[in-house]
Structures are given as C-alpha cells and as structure tokens.
DRENDO-1510 file (C-alpha; in Angstrom, 1 decimal, always signed):
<recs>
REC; n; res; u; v; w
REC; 1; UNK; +9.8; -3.3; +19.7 .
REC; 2; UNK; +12.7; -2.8; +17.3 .
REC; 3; UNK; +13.6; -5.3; +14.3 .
REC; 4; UNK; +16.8; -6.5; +13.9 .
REC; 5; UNK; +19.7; -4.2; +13.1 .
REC; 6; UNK; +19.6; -3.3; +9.4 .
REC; 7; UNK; +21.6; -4.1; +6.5 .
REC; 8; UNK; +23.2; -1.6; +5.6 .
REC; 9; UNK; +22.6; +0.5; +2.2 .
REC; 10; UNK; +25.4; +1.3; -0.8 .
REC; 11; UNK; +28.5; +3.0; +1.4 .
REC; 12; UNK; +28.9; +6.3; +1.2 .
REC; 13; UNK; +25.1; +7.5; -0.4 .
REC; 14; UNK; +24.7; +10.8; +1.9 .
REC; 15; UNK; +21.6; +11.2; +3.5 .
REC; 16; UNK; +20.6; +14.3; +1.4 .
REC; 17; UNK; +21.2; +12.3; -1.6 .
REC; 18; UNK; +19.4; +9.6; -0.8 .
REC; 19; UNK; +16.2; +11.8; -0.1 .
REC; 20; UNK; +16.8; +13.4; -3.4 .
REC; 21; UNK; +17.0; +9.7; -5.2 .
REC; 22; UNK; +13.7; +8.6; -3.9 .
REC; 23; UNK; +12.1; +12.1; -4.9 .
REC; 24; UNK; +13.4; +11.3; -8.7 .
REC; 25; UNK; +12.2; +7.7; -8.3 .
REC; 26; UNK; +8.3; +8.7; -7.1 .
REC; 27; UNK; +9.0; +12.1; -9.8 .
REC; 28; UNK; +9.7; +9.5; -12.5 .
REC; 29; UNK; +6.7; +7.1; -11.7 .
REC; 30; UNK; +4.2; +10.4; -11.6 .
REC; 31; UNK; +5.7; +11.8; -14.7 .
REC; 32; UNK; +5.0; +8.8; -16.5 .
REC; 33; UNK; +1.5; +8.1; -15.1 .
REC; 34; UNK; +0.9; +11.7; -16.6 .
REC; 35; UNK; +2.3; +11.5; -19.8 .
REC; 36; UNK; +0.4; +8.0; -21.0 .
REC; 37; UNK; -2.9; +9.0; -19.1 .
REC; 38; UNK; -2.4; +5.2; -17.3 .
REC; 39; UNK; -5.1; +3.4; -15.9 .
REC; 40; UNK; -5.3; +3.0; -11.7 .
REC; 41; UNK; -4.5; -0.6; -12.3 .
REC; 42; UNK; -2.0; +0.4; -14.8 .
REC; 43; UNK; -0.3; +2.9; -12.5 .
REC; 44; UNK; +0.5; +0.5; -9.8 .
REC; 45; UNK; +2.1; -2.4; -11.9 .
REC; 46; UNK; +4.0; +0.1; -13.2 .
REC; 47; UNK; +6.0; +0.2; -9.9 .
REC; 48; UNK; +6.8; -3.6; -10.1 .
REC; 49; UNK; +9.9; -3.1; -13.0 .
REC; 50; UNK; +10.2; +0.2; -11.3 .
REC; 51; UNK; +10.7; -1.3; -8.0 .
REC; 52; UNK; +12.8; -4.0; -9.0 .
REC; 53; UNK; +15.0; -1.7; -11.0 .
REC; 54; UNK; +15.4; +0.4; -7.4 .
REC; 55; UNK; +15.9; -2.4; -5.0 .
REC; 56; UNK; +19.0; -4.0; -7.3 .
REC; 57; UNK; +20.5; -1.2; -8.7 .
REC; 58; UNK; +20.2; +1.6; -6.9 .
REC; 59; UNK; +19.5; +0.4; -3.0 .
REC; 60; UNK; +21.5; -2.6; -4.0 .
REC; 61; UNK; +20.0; -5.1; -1.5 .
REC; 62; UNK; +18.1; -8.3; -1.8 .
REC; 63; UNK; +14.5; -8.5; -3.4 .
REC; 64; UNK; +13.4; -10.4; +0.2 .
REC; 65; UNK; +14.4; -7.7; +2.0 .
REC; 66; UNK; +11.1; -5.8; +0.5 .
REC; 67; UNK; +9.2; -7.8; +2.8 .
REC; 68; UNK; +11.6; -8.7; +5.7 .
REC; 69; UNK; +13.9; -7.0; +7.1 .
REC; 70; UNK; +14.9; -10.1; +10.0 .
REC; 71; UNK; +16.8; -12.9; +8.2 .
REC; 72; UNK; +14.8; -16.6; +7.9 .
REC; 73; UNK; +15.8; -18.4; +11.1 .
REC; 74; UNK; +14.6; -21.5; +9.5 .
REC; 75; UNK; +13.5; -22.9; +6.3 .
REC; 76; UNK; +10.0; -21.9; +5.2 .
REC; 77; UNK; +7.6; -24.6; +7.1 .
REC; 78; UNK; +5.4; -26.5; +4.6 .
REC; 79; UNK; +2.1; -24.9; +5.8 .
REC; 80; UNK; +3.1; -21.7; +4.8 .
REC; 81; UNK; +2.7; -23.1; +1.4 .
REC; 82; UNK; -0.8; -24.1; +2.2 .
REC; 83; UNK; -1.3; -20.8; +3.0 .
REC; 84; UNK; +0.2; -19.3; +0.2 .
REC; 85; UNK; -1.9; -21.4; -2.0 .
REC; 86; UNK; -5.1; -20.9; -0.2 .
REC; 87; UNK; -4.2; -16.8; -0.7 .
REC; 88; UNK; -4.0; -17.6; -4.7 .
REC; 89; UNK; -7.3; -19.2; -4.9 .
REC; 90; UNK; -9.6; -16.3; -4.6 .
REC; 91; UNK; -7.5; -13.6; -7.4 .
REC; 92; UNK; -7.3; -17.1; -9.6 .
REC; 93; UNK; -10.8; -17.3; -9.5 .
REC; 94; UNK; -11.4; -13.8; -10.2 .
REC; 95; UNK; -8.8; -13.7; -13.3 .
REC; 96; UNK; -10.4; -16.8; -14.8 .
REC; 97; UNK; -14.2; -15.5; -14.5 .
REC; 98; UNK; -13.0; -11.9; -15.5 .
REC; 99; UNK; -10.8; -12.9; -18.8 .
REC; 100; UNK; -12.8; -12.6; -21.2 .
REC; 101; UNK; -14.1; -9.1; -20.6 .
REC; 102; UNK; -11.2; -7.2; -18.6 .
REC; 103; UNK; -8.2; -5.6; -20.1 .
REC; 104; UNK; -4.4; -6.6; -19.6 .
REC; 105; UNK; -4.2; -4.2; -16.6 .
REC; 106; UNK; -7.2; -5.4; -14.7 .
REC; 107; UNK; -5.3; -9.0; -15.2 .
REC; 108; UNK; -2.0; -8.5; -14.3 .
REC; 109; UNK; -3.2; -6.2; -11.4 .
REC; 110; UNK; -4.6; -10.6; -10.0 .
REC; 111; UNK; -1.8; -11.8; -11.5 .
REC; 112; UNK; +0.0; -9.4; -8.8 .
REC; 113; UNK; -2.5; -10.3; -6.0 .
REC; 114; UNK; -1.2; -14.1; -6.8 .
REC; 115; UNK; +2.0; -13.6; -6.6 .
REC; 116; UNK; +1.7; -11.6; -3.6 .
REC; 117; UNK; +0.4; -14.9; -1.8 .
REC; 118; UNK; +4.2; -16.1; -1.6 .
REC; 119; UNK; +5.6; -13.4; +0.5 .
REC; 120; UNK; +2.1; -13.4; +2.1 .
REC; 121; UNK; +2.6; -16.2; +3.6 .
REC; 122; UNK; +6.5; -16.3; +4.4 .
REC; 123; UNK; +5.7; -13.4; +6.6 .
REC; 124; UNK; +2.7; -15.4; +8.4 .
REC; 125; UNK; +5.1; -18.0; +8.9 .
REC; 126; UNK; +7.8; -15.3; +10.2 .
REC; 127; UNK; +5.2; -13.4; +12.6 .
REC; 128; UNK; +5.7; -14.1; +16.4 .
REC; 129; UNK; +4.7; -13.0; +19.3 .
REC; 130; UNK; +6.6; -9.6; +19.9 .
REC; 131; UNK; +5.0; -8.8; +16.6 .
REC; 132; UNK; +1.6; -8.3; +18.0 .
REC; 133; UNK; +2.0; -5.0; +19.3 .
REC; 134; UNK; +3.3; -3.3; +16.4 .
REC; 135; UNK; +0.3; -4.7; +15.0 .
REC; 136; UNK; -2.1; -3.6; +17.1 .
REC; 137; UNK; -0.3; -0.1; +17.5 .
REC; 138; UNK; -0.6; +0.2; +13.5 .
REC; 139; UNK; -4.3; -0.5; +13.8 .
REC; 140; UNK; -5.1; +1.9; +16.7 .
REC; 141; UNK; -3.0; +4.4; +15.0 .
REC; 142; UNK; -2.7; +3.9; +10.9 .
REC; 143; UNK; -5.6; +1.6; +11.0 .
REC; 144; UNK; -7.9; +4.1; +12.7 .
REC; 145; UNK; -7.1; +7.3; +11.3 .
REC; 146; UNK; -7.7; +5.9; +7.3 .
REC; 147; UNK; -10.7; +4.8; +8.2 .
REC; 148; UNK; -12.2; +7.7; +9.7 .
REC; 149; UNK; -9.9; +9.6; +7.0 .
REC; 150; UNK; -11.3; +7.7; +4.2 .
REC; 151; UNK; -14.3; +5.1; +5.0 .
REC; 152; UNK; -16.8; +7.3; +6.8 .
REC; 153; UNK; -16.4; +10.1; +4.7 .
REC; 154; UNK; -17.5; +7.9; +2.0 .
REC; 155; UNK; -19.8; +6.0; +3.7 .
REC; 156; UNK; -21.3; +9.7; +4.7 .
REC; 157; UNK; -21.7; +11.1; +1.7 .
REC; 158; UNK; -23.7; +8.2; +0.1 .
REC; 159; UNK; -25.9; +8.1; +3.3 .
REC; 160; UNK; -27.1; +11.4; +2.5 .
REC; 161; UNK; -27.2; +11.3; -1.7 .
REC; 162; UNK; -29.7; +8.3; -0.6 .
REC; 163; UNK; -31.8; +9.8; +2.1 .
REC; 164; UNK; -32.1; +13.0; -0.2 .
REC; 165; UNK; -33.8; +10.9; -2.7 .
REC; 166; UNK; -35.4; +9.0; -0.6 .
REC; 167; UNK; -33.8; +5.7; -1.1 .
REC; 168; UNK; -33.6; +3.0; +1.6 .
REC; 169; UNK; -30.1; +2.0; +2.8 .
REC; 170; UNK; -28.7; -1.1; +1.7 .
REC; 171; UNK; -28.8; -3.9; +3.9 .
REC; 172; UNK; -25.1; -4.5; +6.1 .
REC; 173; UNK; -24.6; -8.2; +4.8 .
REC; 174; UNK; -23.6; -6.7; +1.4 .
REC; 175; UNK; -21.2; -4.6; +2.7 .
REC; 176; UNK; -19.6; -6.9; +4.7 .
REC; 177; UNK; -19.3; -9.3; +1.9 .
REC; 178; UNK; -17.2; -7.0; +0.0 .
REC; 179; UNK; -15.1; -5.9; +3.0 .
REC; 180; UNK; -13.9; -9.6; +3.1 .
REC; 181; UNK; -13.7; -9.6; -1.2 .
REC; 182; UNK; -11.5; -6.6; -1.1 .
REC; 183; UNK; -9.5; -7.9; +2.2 .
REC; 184; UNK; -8.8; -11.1; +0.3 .
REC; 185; UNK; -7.8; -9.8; -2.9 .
REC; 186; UNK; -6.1; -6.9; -1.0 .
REC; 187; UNK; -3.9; -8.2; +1.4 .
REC; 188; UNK; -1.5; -10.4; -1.2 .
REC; 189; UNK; -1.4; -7.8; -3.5 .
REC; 190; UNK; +0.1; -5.2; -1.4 .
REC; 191; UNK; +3.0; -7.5; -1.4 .
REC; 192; UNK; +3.7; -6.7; -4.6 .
REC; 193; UNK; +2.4; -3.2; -5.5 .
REC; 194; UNK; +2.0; +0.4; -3.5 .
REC; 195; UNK; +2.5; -0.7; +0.3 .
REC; 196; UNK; +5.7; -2.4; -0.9 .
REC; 197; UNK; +7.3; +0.3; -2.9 .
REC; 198; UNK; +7.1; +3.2; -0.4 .
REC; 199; UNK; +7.8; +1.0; +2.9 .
REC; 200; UNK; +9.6; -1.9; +2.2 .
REC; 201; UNK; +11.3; -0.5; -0.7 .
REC; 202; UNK; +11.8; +3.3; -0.4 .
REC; 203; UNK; +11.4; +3.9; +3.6 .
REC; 204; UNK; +14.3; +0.9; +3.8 .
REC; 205; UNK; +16.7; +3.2; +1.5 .
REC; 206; UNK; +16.2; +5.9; +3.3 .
REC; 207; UNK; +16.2; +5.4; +6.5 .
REC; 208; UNK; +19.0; +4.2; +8.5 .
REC; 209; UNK; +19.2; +2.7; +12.3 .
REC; 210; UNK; +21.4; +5.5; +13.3 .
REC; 211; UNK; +19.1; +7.7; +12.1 .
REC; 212; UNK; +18.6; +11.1; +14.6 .
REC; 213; UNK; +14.7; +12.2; +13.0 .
REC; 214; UNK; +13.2; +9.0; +12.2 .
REC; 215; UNK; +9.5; +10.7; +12.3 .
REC; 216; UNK; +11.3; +13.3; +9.4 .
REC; 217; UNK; +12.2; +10.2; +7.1 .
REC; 218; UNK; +8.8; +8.7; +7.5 .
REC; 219; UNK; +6.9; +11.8; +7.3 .
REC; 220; UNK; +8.6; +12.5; +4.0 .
REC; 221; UNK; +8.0; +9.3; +2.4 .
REC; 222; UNK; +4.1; +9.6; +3.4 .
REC; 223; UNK; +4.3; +13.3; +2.2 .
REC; 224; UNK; +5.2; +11.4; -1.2 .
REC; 225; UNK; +2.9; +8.9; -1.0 .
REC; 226; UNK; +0.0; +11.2; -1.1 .
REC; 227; UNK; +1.2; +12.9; -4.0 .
REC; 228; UNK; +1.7; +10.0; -5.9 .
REC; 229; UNK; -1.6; +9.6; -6.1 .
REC; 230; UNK; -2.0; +12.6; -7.8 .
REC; 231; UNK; -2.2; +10.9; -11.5 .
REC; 232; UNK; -5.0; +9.0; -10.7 .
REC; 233; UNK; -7.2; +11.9; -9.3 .
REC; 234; UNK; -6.0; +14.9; -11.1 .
REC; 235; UNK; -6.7; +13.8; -14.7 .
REC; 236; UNK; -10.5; +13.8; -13.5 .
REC; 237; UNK; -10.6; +17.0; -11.9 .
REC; 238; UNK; -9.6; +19.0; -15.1 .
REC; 239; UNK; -11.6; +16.8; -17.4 .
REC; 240; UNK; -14.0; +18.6; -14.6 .
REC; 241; UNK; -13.1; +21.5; -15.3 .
REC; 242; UNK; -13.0; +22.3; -11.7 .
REC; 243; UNK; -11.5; +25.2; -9.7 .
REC; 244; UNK; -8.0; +25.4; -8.7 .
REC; 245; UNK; -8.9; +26.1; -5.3 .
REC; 246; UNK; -10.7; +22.8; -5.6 .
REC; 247; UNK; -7.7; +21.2; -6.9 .
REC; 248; UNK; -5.3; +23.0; -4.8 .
REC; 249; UNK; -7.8; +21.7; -1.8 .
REC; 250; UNK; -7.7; +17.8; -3.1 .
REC; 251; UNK; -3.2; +17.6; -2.9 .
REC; 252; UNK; -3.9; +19.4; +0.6 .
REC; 253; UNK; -6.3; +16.6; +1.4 .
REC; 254; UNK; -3.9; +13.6; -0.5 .
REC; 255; UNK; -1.0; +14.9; +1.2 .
REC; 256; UNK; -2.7; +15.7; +5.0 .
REC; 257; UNK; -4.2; +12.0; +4.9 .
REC; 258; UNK; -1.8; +9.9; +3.7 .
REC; 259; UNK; +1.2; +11.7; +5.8 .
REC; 260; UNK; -1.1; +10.8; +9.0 .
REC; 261; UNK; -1.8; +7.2; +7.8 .
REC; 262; UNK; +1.7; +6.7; +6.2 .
REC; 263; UNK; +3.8; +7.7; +9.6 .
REC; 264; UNK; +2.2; +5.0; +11.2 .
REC; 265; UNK; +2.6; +2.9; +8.6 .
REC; 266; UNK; +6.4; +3.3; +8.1 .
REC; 267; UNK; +6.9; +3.2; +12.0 .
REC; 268; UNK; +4.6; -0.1; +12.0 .
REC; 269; UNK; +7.2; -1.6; +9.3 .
REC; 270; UNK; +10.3; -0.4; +11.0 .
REC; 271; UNK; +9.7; -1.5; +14.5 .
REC; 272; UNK; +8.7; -5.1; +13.0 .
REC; 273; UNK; +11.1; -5.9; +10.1 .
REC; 274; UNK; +7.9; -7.3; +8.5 .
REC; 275; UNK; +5.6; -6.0; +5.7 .
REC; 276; UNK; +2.8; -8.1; +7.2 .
REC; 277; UNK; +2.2; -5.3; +9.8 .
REC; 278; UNK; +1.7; -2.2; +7.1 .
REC; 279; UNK; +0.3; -4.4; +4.6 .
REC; 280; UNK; -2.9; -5.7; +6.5 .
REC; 281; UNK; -3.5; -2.6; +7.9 .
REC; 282; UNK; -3.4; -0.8; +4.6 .
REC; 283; UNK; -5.6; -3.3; +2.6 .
REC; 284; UNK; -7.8; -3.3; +6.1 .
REC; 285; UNK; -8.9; +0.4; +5.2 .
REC; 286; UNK; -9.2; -0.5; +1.8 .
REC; 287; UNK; -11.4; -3.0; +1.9 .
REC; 288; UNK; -13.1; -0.9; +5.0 .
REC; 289; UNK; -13.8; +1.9; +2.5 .
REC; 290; UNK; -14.8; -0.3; -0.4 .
REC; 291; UNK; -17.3; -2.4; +1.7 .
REC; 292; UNK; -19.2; +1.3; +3.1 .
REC; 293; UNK; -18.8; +2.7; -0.3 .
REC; 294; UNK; -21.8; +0.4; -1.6 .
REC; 295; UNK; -24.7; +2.1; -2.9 .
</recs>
C-alpha cells in the first residue's frame, strides 16, 4: 500500500547529486567516528545535530517529516500522551539507576530513548489499519532475514563455546527478559538515532514518487548503512591485528546483511509514510539478538 504522495524535496537537486549529498553526509559521520575513536553510544548521537543540520538545510523539509510522511488528520489524541509517557518510564529509570557510574554518552544515548517516546507515540496514534501489512511484510521480510542474519549466528556461536567447555545453557526466562529490556529501551530510541537518519531522513531525500528504480535508491542507502558501521567494528579488528582478508571479509558481511535487511526496511517505510513500521522491526532484531546473546 503506498503513502500519501510526497512532499517534494529542494527544486531542481538532480538525482545524481542528491546520491552524491547523502554519500558526503554518511562520508562525514564515518570520517569523524574515525578521527575521535568515538564510542558506539557516542557514534550514534552524533547523527542527532547531524541529522538535524540535513533535514533543515540541506533536504529543507520539516523535522516531523522524519517520522511521517502522511500529514496529522487530527490533533494528537490525549492517550497518545499516555503512551508517550509510559515509553519514558523505563530509559528514566535506567538513566537515574545508571548516573552515577555511566559516562555522558551512555546518558544521552536514554536521554535519546526518552525523547524518542514522543514520536513513538504520535505514530501509534497515526497507525491504521492499511498499515498492518506493511508491517507484517517488514517482519516476514526485514524482520526475518536480521534475525537469522544476526541472532542465530550469535546465539550459535555461544551454544558451542559453552558445550565445548562443558557449561550448561542458561535457562530461556533470562533471555526473554532482556528481549523485552532491549525492545523497550529500543523501540523509542530509533526514533531519534540510526533507523531515523538513513530512512526517514536520508531514504526521504533521495528518493522521489516518480522515481523509475526504487529498489536502486534503497539498495544504496542500505549499501551505506552497512558501512557506516564500519567505525564501530574496524577500530577492534586492527587493535586485533587481524588479517585483511578477515577485514576485507567483515565490510563483505556489514554490507551483504544490512543491504538485505535495509531494502526491506526502506520499502517498509515508503509504502507506509510511517517510521513505526522500520523502527519496530529494527529494534525487534535488536533486542532478538541481545536476548540470545546471553551467556
């Protein structure tokens, strides 16, 4: 099902251009993540000023449009609020028991997850019924392929470091506890970093309606979402000292996996007009592979 026709972008940007702007925006976020050896947490709040900066200066369009594309038909109904707040609750309590011993990044990375509650919740209150099946088709499609991509891997690999030493598996219950931790914390903060920047913010530069390869925009934008994670992985495998076929094989792997999740991602956003759909299913395989990651 398609959204609602799109706003246009700044007249007269040339599609060639545009693809080269958002190469030098995701260049410039890499290049700095390199140069000031940044934290993962620090790395992703990073694209908040960045993103803003993008959305109002160089896409010119309206911070709401990050997360909806459809115009509010209606003002925002007062139990979205209660929504919103009951998102917040969780990352507040986290930030308030973790003050004292986490670093600036770690809380501004729940101050983000709080925020995210606000546009959470807007988009609840904006999901209808001819959103389900984008939904659903992000979950059989996106939702599926990161977890089998990312989760069981994982989950694989600590199976059989504990049966080797002889280690009894840890009970399910944990596991599942920390699959609804992550989801919780996960789920608002999308809103605000990652899943916002490349889909509601980059993917809604460059593609247009009238656009004849849609799958070549999105694969692109995936393509660069893999990379990007390259200054949170690549630091380590030097530090390593391992083999350039071994890092060569890791971009492979960054790129072939997130292309395949972030396809179906992009297409999940576009067909809806809402963030919602993207964003659970991302934080979803997150909190998937954090719950089987347990050891």
């Amino acid at each position: 099902m398609a959204a609602d026709a799109e706003v246009p972008g700044p007249a007269g940007v040339h599609l060639g251009r545009r693809y080269l702007v958002v190469l030098a925006v995701v260049g410039a976020w890499m290049l700095t993540g390199f140069v000031f050896h940044m934290t993962g947490n620090a790395y992703l709040i990073l694209g908040v000023p960045l993103l803003y900066a993008f959305q109002t200066l160089v896409a010119r369009r309206p911070v709401s449009e990050l997360w909806f594309k459809r115009p509010a038909v209606a003002p925002v109904p007062s139990w979205a609020w209660a929504v919103a707040a009951a998102f917040m609750v969780f990352p507040c309590t986290c930030l308030v028991r973790e003050w004292g011993y986490s670093g600036w990044d770690v809380r501004l990375w729940y101050c983000c997850a709080i925020a995210g509650s606000v546009p959470l919740a807007m988009s609840i209150a904006r999901f209808s019924r001819k959103d389900v099946g984008p939904l659903l088709l992000c979950l059989a499609t996106a939702g599926v392929l990161g977890i089998l991509f990312v989760a069981v891997p994982n989950f694989l690999a600590l199976h059989l470091r504990a049966a080797s030493a002889g280690a009894h598996g840890r009970r399910l219950d944990p596991r599942l506890r920390e699959m609804a931790r992550s989801l919780a914390l996960y789920v608002p903060v999308v809103f605000i970093l990652e899943e916002v920047f490349f889909r509601g913010g980059l993917d809604s530069y460059l593609h247009r309606s009238d656009d004849r390869d849609p799958w070549i925009s999105a694969g692109f934008v995936s393509a660069l979402w893999g990379l990007w994670h390259l200054p949170l992985v690549l630091p380590g495998l030097l530090a390593a000292s391992a083999a350039w076929a071994g890092i060569i094989a890791v971009i492979i792997a960054l790129v072939s996996v997130h292309y395949a999740m972030g396809v179906f991602l992009t297409m999940g956003w576009r067909r809806s007009g809402l963030l919602l759909i993207p964003a659970f299913v991302h934080a979803f395989v997150d909190a998937v592979r954090n719950g089987l990651s347990l050891h």
